[in-house]
PAROGU-518665 format. One record per residue (C-alpha): x, y, z; chain. Coordinates in steps of 0.001 Angstrom, whole numbers. Example, Ala and Ser with C-alpha at 12.3 -4.5 7.8 and 13.67 -1.06 7.14 Angstrom:
! PAROGU-518665
[[12300 -4500 7800] 'A'] [[13670 -1060 7140] 'A'] 
//
This chain:
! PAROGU-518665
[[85611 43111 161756] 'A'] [[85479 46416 162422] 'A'] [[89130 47059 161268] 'A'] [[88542 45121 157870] 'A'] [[85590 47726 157445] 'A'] [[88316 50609 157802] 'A'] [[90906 48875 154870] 'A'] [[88134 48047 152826] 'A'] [[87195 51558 152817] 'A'] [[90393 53281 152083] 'A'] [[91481 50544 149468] 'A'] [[89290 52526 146410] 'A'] [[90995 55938 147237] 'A'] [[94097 54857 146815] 'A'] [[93952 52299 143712] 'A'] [[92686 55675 142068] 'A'] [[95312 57728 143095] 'A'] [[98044 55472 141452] 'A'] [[95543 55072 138633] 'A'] [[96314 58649 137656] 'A'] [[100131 57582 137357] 'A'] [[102069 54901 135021] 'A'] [[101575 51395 136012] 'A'] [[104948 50458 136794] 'A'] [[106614 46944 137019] 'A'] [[109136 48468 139539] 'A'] [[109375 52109 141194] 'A'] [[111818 54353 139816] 'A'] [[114017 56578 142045] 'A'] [[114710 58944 139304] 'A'] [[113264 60010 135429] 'A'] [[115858 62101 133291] 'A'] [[115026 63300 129826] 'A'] [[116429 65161 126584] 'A'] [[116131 66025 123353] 'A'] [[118241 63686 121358] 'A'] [[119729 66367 119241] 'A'] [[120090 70539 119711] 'A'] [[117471 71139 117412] 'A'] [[115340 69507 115309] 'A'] [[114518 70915 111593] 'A'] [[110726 71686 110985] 'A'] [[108702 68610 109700] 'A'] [[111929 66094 110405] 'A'] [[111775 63283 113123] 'A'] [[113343 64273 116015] 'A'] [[113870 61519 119501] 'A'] [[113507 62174 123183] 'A'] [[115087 59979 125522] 'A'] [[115697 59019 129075] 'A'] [[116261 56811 131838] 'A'] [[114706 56022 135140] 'A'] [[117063 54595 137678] 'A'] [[117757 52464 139244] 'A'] [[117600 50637 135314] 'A'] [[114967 48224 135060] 'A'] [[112874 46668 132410] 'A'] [[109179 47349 131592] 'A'] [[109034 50935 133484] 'A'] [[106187 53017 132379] 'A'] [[107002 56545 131756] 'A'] [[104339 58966 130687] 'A'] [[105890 61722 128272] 'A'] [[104104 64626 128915] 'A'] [[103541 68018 126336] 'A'] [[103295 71761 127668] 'A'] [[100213 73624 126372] 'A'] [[98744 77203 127493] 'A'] [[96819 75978 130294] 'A'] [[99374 73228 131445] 'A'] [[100491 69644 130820] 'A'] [[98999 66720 128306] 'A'] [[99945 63581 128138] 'A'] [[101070 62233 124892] 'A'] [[102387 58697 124897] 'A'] [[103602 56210 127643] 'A'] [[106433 53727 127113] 'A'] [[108277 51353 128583] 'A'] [[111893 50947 129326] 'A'] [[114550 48422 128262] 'A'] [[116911 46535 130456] 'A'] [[118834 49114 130719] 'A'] [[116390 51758 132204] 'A'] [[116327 53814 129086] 'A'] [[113777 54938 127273] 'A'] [[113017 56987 123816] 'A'] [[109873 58443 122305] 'A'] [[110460 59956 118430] 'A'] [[107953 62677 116906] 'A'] [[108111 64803 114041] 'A'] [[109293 68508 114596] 'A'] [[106542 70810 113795] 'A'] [[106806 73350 116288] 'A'] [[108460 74371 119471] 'A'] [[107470 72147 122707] 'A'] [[108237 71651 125944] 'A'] [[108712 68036 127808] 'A'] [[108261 66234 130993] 'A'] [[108622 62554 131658] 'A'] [[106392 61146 134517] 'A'] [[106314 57723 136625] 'A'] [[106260 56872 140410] 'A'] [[108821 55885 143068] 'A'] [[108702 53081 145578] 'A'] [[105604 54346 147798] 'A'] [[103655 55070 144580] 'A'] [[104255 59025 144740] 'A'] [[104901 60900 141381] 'A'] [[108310 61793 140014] 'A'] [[109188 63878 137202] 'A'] [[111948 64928 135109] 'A'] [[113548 68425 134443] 'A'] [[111629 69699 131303] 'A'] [[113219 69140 127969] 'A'] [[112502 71567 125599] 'A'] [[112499 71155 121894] 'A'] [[114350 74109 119804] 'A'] [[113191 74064 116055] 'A'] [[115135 75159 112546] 'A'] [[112212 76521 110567] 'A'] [[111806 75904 107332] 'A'] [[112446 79056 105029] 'A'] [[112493 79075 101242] 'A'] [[112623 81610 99185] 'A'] [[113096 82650 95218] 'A'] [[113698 85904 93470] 'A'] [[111718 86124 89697] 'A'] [[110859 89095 87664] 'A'] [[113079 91946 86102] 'A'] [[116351 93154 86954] 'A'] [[116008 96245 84786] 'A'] [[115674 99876 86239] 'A'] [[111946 100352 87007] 'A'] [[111633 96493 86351] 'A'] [[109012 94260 88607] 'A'] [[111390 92226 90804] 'A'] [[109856 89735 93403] 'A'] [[110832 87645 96288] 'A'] [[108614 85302 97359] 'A'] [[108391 82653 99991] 'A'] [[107642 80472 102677] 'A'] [[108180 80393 106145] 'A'] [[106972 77068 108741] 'A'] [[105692 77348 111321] 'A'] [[104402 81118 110384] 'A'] [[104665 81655 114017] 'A'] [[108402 81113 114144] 'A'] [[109288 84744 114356] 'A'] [[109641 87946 112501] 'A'] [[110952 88105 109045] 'A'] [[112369 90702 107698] 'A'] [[113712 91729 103848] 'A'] [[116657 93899 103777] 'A'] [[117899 95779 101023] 'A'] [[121086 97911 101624] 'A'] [[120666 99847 104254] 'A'] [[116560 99719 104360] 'A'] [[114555 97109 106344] 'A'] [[110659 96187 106518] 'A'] [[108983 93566 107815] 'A'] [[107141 90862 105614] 'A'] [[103806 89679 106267] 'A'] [[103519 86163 106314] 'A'] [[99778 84705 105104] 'A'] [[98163 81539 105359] 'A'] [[100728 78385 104894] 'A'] [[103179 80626 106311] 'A'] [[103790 82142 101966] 'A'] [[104938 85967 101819] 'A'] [[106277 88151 98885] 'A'] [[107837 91746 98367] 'A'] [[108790 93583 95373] 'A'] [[112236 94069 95674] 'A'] [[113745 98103 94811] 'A'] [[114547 98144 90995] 'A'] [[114721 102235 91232] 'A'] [[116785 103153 94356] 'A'] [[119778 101082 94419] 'A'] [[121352 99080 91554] 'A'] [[123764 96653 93302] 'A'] [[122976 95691 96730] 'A'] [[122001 92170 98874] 'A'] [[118280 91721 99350] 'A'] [[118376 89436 102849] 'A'] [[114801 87438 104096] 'A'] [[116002 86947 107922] 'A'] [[113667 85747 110672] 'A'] [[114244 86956 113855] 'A'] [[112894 83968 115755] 'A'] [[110483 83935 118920] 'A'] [[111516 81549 121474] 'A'] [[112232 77991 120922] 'A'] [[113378 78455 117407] 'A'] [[116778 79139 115818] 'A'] [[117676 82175 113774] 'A'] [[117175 81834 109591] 'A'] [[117809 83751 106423] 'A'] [[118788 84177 102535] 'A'] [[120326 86592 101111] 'A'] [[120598 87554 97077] 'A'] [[123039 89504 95210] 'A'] [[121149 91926 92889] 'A'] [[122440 93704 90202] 'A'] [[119753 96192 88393] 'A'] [[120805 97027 84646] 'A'] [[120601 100210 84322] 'A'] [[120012 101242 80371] 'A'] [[121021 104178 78832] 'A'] [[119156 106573 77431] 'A'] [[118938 109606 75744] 'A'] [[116230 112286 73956] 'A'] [[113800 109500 71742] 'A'] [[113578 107273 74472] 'A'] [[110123 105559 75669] 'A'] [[108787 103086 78632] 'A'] [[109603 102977 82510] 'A'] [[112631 103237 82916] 'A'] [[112203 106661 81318] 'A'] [[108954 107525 83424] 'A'] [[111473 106308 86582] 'A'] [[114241 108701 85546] 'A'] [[111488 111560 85322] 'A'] [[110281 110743 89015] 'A'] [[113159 110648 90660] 'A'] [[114734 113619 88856] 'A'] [[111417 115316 90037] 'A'] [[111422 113624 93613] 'A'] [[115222 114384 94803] 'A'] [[115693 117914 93606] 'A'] [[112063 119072 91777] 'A'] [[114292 119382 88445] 'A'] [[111806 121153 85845] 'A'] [[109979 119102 83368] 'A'] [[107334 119139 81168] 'A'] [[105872 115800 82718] 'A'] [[106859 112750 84089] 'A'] [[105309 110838 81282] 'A'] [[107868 108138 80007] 'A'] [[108871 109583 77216] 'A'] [[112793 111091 76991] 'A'] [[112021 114570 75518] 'A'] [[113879 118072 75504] 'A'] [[113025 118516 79026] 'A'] [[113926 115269 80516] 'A'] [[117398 116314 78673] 'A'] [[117665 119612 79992] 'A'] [[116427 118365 83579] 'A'] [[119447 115665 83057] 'A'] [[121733 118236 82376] 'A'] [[120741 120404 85413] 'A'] [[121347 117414 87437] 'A'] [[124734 116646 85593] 'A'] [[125614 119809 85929] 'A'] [[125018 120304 90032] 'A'] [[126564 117015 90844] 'A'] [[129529 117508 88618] 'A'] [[129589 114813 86147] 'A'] [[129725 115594 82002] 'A'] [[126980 117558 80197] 'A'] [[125570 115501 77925] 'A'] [[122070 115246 78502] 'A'] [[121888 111369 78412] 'A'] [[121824 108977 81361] 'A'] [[124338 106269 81608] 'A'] [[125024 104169 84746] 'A'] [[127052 106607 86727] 'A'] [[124242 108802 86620] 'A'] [[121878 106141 87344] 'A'] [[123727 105301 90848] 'A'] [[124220 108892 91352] 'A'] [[120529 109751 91418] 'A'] [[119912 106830 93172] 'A'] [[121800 108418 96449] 'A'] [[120970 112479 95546] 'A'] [[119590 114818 98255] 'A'] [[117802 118009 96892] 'A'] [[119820 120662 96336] 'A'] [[120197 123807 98802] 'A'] [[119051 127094 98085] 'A'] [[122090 129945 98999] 'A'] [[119581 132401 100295] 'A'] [[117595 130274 102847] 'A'] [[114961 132339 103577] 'A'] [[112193 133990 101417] 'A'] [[110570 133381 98322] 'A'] [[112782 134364 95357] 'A'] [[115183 132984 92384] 'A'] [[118636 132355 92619] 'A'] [[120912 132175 89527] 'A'] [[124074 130600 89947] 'A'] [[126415 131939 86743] 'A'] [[129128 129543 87895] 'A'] [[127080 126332 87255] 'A'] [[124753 127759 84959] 'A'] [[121664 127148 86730] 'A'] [[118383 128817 87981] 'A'] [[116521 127949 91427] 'A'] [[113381 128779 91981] 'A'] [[113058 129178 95970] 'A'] [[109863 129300 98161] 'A'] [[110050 129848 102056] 'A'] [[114101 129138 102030] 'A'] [[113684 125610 99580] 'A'] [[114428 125052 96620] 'A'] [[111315 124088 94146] 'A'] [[112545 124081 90657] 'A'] [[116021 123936 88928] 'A'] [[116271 124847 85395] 'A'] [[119821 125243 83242] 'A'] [[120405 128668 81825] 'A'] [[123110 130413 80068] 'A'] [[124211 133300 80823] 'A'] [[126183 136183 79094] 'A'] [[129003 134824 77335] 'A'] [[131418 137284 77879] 'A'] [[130354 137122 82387] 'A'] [[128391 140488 82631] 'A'] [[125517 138954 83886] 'A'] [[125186 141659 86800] 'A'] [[126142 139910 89917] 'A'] [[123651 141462 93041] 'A'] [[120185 141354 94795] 'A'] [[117566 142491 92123] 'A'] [[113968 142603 91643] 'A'] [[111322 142136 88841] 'A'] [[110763 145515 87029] 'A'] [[108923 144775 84303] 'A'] [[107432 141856 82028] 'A'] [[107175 141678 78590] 'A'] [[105024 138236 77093] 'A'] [[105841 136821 73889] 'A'] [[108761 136827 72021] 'A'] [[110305 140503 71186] 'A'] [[112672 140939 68147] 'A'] [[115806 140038 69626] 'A'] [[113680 136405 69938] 'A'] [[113490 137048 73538] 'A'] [[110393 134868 75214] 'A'] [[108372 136007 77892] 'A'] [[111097 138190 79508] 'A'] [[111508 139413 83399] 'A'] [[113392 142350 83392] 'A'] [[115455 142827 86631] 'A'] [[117852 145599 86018] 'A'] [[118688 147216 83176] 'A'] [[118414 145436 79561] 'A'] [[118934 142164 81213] 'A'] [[116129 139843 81853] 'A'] [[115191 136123 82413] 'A'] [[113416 134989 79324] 'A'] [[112957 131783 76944] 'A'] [[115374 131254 73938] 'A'] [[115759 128656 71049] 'A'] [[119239 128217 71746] 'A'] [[120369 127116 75686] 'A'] [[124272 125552 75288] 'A'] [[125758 124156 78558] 'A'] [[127831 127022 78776] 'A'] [[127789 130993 79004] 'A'] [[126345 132323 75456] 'A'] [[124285 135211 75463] 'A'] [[124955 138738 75283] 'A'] [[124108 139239 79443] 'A'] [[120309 138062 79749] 'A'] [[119908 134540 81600] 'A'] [[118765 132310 78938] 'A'] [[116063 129371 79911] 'A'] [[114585 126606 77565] 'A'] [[111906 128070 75619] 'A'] [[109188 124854 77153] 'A'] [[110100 126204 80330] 'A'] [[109900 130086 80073] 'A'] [[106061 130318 79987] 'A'] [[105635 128291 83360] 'A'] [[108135 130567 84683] 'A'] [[106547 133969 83173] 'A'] [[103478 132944 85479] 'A'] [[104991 132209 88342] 'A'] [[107311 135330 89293] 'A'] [[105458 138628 88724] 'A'] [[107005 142286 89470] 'A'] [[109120 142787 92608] 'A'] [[109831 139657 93139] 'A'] [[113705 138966 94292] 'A'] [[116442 137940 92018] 'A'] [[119455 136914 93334] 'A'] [[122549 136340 90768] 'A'] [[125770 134868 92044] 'A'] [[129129 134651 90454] 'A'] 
//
């Protein structure tokens, strides 16, 4: 009697330790599971299957889920005849696996984990403008919005997109910089997911334009003549005026393409890969005036600040040296000389109505007349003039 006590006692503790595993119709030696393909695409139906052996009918396996703090169950099943297995789900993010039953003396067995790699869904459109200064978008969506980093690519330039709430993003894609060059979304993907991207020729149009012209393409030329070598203008307005011509000319001029004072597509890609130009006295505050390209710098602490066109004296006796500012006269005079800096001699730096690409006057350095007042105020007496051949 006293034995009988003993069983009767231990009896409870272990129906609830095999309570905490699959019932099983027969013990199972061995559980193997996989993913039935190498990766399953986001929001498709994707299979796991295994076996327990030796192959009998009416196994329970428990398939079991990793989370942050450890394992949940998700579904038991039951095997065929054939010891196999299968339990299908629909891919919505990465997971890992275990399948779970017991062996002959009712102890837990387990299979290796089976982890579930996932193709992301990513979609993506381009809409808008593919005009210079134009409003181009790409715009998106990325699931799951954990899947990784994405990334837009343009050229030689990448930045990382932020992706919002049901995993949508957008980016205005460059319309000013470069003119024919693949924009690429890419995600770099975390763990558990595979690699994704789309890429997009674009072409920019890039319009012509000359003095009379209006609107942002115009007010784009103006900023990035100002931006990559602080070519002087009026304003960066949006409107194609004398200056914008004469600051086109400049830059014609110092990157060796025809004076013409109107922008066509060469000039457009050109500008959209200048660096600002180099001063030839890289120290100091002074003004440089190159007689060969028929140019003026103004230079402050060894950089270059302004470039205006000039002309110089048509017949080369511009004085070549190291001056300085001797005297100023404002206004015009009667040779129709504007606001004149005198550096040596009879030869000055002053505003005229007529500037031609090429060496006219009789020895002074010619400037536009909109851009000899600003000028005037900005150099006063003994400040350095530098004139190379």
């Amino acid at each position: 009697m006293r034995m009988l006590r003993r069983v009767l006692r231990v009896l409870p503790v272990a129906a609830g330790a095999f309570a905490a595993l699959p019932a099983s119709a027969l013990a199972a030696d061995a559980i193997t599971l996989r993913v039935d393909h190498d990766a399953a695409r986001y929001g498709r139906r994707f299979v796991l299957r295994g076996t327990v052996s030796p192959a009998v009918a009416g196994e329970r396996v428990a398939v079991y889920a990793k989370t942050a703090t450890g394992w949940a169950g998700i579904r038991t099943v039951a095997t065929n005849a054939l010891g196999s297995f299968s339990y299908a789900a629909t891919a919505k993010t990465h997971r890992v696996f275990v399948a779970r039953g017991t062996d002959a003396v009712g102890g837990a067995i387990e299979s290796r984990p089976a982890s579930l790699v996932v193709r992301p869904y990513l979609v993506t459109t381009v809409t808008g403008s593919r005009t210079v200064a134009g409003r181009l978008v790409v715009f998106g969506r990325l699931l799951p919005r954990t899947a990784g980093t994405l990334t837009l690519s343009e050229g030689e330039r990448t930045s990382r997109l932020r992706v919002g709430a049901g995993g949508r993003f957008r980016a205005q894609l460059t319309t000013t910089r470069l003119f024919r060059y693949r924009a690429t979304v890419a995600l770099r993907p975390a763990s558990g997911y595979l690699a994704r991207h789309r890429t997009y020729a674009v072409r920019v149009t890039a319009p012509p334009l000359s003095v009379g012209a209006r609107g942002a393409a115009v007010r784009r030329l103006e900023h990035a003549l100002n931006r990559v070598g602080h070519y002087a203008l009026t304003a960066v307005d949006g409107v194609y005026d004398y200056s914008t011509s004469d600051a086109v000319l400049a830059f014609q001029t110092l990157h060796g393409l025809p004076r013409t004072g109107a922008v066509d597509v060469r000039l457009w890609e050109m500008l959209g890969r200048a660096r600002p130009p180099l001063a030839r006295v890289r120290s100091g505050t002074h003004v440089e005036v190159d007689k060969t390209r028929q140019l003026l710098f103004e230079v402050r602490n060894g950089e270059v600040v302004s470039v205006s066109r000039v002309s110089t004296g048509a017949s080369g006796n511009t004085p070549v040296g190291h001056w300085h500012v001797y005297a100023k006269a404002p206004g015009f005079n009667a040779k129709g000389m504007y606001d004149s800096l005198f550096f040596i001699g009879e030869f000055a730096i002053h505003g005229y109505a007529s500037v031609p690409a090429y060496p006219a006057s009789h020895g002074c350095v010619r400037t536009p007349l909109w851009f000899a007042s600003g000028f005037y105020s900005r150099w006063g007496v003994g400040a350095d003039v530098y004139v190379f051949a």
